[in-house]
Steps between C-alpha positions, in 0.01 A plus 500: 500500500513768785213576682348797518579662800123650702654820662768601226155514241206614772332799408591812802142570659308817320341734719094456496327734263198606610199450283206652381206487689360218290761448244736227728651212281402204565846283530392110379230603169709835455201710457432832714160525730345605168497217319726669273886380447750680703674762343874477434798691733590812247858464305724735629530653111084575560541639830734759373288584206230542710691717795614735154121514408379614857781763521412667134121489641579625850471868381134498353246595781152631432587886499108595546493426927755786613327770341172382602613428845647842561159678338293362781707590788612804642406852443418466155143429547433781703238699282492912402248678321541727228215770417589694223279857580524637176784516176286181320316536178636913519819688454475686797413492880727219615469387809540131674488382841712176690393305796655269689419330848318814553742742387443765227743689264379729191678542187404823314223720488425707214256627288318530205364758252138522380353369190331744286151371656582602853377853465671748766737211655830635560645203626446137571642304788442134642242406735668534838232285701681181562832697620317662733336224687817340543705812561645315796661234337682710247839541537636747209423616140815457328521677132647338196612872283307866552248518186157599570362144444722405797459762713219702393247395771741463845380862626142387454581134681723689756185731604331202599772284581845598699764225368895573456595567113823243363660659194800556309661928541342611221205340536450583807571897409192477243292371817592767686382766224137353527543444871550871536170617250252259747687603838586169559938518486531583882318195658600243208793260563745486183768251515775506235590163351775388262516201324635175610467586878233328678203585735255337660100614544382240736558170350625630189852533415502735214791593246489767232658406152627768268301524166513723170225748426410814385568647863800441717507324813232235369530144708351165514401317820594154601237411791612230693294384791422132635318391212730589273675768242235737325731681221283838344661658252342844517545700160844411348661436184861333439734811391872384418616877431265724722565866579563418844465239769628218355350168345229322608632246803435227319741328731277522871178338261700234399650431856120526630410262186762242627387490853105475338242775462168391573310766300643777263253771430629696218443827277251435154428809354761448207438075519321562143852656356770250385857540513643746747480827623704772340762642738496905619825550240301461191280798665806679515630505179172574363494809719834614360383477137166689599724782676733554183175542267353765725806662498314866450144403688436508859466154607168421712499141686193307600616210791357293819578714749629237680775379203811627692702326225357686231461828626928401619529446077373824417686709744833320358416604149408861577838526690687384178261720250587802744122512605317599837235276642132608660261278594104534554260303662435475876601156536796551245612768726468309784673201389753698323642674847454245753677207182815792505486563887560100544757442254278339193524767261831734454526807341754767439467822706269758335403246219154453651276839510183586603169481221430910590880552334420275192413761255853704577706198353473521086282171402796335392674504805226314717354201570151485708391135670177451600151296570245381320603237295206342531314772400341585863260770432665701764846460427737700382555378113126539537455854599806575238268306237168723536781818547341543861848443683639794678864498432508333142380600165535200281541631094717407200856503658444196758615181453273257749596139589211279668725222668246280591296238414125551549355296769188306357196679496720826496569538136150718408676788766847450355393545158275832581849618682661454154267652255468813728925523533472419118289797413650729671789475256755264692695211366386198762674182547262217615542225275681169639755452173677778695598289790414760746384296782584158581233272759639386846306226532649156389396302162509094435869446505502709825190301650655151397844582665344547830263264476809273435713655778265442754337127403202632748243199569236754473422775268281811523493764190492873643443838403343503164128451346350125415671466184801575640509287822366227275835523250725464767309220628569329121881640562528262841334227369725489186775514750383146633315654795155264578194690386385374800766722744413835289242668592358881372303612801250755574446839685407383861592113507684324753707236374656311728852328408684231675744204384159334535373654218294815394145587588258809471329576786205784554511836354601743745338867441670693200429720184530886455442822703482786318674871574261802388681822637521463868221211523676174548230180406148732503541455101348144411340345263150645564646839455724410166156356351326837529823684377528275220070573485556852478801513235304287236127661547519770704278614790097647557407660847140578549401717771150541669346624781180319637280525784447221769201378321680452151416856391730606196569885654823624301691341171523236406862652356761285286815577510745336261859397480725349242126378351389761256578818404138687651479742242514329285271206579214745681190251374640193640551667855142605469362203456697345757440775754129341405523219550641564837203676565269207390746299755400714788108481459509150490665441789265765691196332328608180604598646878876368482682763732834267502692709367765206445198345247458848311858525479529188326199541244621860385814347428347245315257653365731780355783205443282328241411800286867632471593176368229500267580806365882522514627154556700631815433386828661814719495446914183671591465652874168597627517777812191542681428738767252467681308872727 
């Protein structure tokens, strides 16, 4: 029997593992420092398994750290404030103002027109007061498209304020025409901008983005400055087959939507509407049809003076009809040359003529555009309407096409308008199945796709009244936007955005100024109370003269207005002219010789027996002189 041989069958020497920090085997009871047995060497079979396992796992990370990570460094939590200055809970006066690390940039400034309660008001513009005491920091008003909402108020600002003007050509030609009535073009900076080229205000980078609407050379601004992208849409509507211009560029939001937007503030005032807007063609081939029926009639035209595509339409038609084209209206006039001296509107030679040469063309042969679609009392449809206009008689042979939709709180005008075209014997075209005006502001579809274009972290409803803002707040939030990161903001509030979050901060000072004539804010509420006063009840003066001692010497005499007709009510002025009288011995009798304190009891005195006797309370204004 061989023996075994020791150093053909010894083990080679393994290499010392090193163990655990409390887990060493114990080599004689084969237990580790635990008091648990050792575990076995893994199979080789195992250790491949496992090695497989670990490589199918290696991928998976938590995915949450990197974004967090990168939102609390860098730039991104530098803050800017927002202060929207008017163009909230209104159609109209639209105005907001951007700081950053202490610099300033406006976007738009336009106006408003008065409710039917704002007696005498031509005009209403923002509250300029917070501009102004930062008029240092701001760098630039930049303008989004040339209606009056957007550029109404900039001669008014620019009066108080001198800042350079950033618009598109067109735009920047309706400026000009406004400029010029106020004396303000020859010390105002214009710059011409284009979209997709940048420039920077301070510490904002700013690029224009083209956008449809119902006037060319409309843009949206992306605001980029260090605390991030600020997209604001401005008016617009998504147009696949406009008149001119091109598309929409949906393509620079969605490039700005893939780098991240951190707050999109976007156009309402169609957010109740679903679907989508209906493109400038269908308003085109309505048109036609309307020309071809008023084959024999002279065709009158009511538009927005500002609708360069429109008024474009028309002068097409009347060039295939074999028609002539005059326009009236002051700011249709206006428009009109300076649109054809810059290239927006075209037109053959001697197809346009002057209004004074209107009546040598046969009716069938002409077309007339003009104002007052929105039944302005001063207009021109309006004048033509009450047959006070000087160059047109409106009667049975004209054919008159409103193409416009009123504006709320407008449709008691446009209606008056109508009846008084309709009595004087004209066919009139008013009714929306005709497709004679199409919005240029952008429904639900619209609103979703750039909501969805842009993914912005933040969202702030524009331009449009509560109900509106608040629909397109219910639009985002369908979208998968947080209710939390939507926010429909006030006239006057600062909210401040970061990647941090979004706060308000305080108010700053904003509301409305109004414009009476030449006066410029010296119309307030104080003064719209006794207007409103003297509309509903009318007015009593009484007029005395006393002595120093309280003495009634002369009168007293009331005069009335919009009260009473006097003849006609002689017994109750008597016995209020005695009562007057009663007033003044009194206040002898009792030695009051304020004549404040009389003032007051005659008008109370005569106050309380007017009511009693009419149920009117008329503004009563006592006049005393005293010899």
């Amino acid at each position: 029997m061989n023996q075994p041989n020791p150093e053909k069958n010894a083990r080679k020497p393994r290499a010392p593992r090193a163990p655990k920090s409390g887990a060493q085997a114990n080599p004689e009871t084969g237990k580790n420092g635990r008091g648990k047995p050792a575990q076995k060497a893994p199979q080789p079979q195992a250790a491949d398994a496992r090695a497989a396992d670990n490589a199918r796992r290696k991928p998976f990370y938590s995915r949450t750290r990197r974004p967090q990570q990168k939102q609390k460094a860098g730039p991104a939590a530098v803050p800017m404030h927002i202060i929207p200055l008017g163009g909230l809970g209104e159609v109209g006066k639209n105005i907001t103002l951007y700081e950053c690390q202490g610099d300033m940039l406006i976007v738009d400034c336009g106006l408003v027109f008065p409710d039917s309660d704002m007696f005498g008001v031509d005009l209403v513009i923002p509250d300029f007061t917070y501009v102004v005491q930062n008029k240092d920091k701001i760098k630039g008003v930049i303008i989004t498209h040339g209606h009056e909402d957007h550029i109404g108020a900039l001669p008014y600002l620019l009066k108080q304020v001198n800042l350079p003007v950033y618009a598109t050509r067109l735009t920047i030609g309706l400026i000009k025409n406004k400029l010029e009535e106020h004396g303000l073009l020859g010390r105002t900076k214009l710059v011409e901008i284009t979209p997709r080229r940048k420039f920077k205000l301070g510490c904002f980078t700013v690029e224009p983005i083209h956008v449809n609407h119902s006037i060319p050379d409309a843009v949206a601004f992306a605001i980029e400055c260090p605390a991030g992208v600020v997209l604001q849409t401005g008016d617009f509507k998504i147009d696949y087959t406009p008149l001119s211009g091109g598309p929409t560029d949906l393509a620079a939001f969605a490039e700005y939507g893939r780098k991240g937007v951190l707050a999109l503030l976007s156009d309402s005032t169609n957010a109740e509407r679903p679907g989508f807007t209906a493109t400038e063609k269908k308003v085109a081939q309505s048109f036609a049809n309307l020309f071809r029926r008023a084959d024999k009639q002279r065709i009158i035209i009511a538009t927005f003076a500002s609708n360069l595509y429109r008024i474009q339409q028309i002068i097409d038609l009347a060039v295939e009809n074999g028609r002539k084209v005059a326009v009236s209206g002051r700011s249709m006039a206006n428009n009109t040359q300076m649109a054809l001296e810059l290239g927006y509107l075209h037109a053959p030679e001697g197809v346009l003529i002057d209004i004074e040469q209107l009546n040598k063309y046969p009716p069938e042969k002409v077309v007339l555009i003009t104002t007052g679609s929105q039944g302005e009392p001063l207009s021109a449809l309006s004048r033509m309407a009450s047959a006070s206009h000087r160059n047109v008689r409106v009667g049975p042979g004209d054919f008159i096409i409103i193409s416009a939709t009123p504006i709320p709180g407008n449709e008691k005008m446009v209606t008056k308008v109508v009846n008084g075209l309709l009595l004087l014997g004209a066919e009139v075209i008013y009714e929306s199945m005709y497709d004679v005006h199409v919005s240029g502001h952008a429904c639900q579809e619209e609103q979703k796709l750039i909501l969805t274009l842009t993914a912005p972290r933040y969202f702030l409803p524009v331009h449009g009244e509560y109900k509106q803002l608040k629909k397109h707040a219910m639009t985002a939030e369908s979208l998968g936007i947080p209710a939390q990161n939507i926010h429909i903001a006030e006239i006057g509030q600062d909210i401040r955005l970061s990647a941090d979050g979004l706060e308000t901060c305080e108010p700053v000072p904003a509301g409305v100024v109004m414009v009476d004539g030449l006066g410029v804010g010296d119309v307030g509420n104080v003064v719209l109370r006794d207007r409103r006063h003297l509309s509903q009840d009318g007015l009593v003066i009484v007029v005395a003269t006393v002595s120093a001692d309280g003495q009634l010497l002369a009168g007293p005499d009331l005069v009335s207005r919009g009260f009473v007709y006097v003849r006609e009510s002689e017994e109750l002025m008597d016995e209020a002219r005695k009562l007057v009288i009663q007033c003044f011995e009194r206040c002898r009798n009792e030695r009051t010789h304020d004549w404040n304190s009389v003032k007051t009891r005659v008008r109370e005195t005569l106050s309380a027996y007017i009511y009693r006797r009419t149920k009117r309370s008329p503004m009563i204004l006592p006049i005393l002189m005293e010899v």
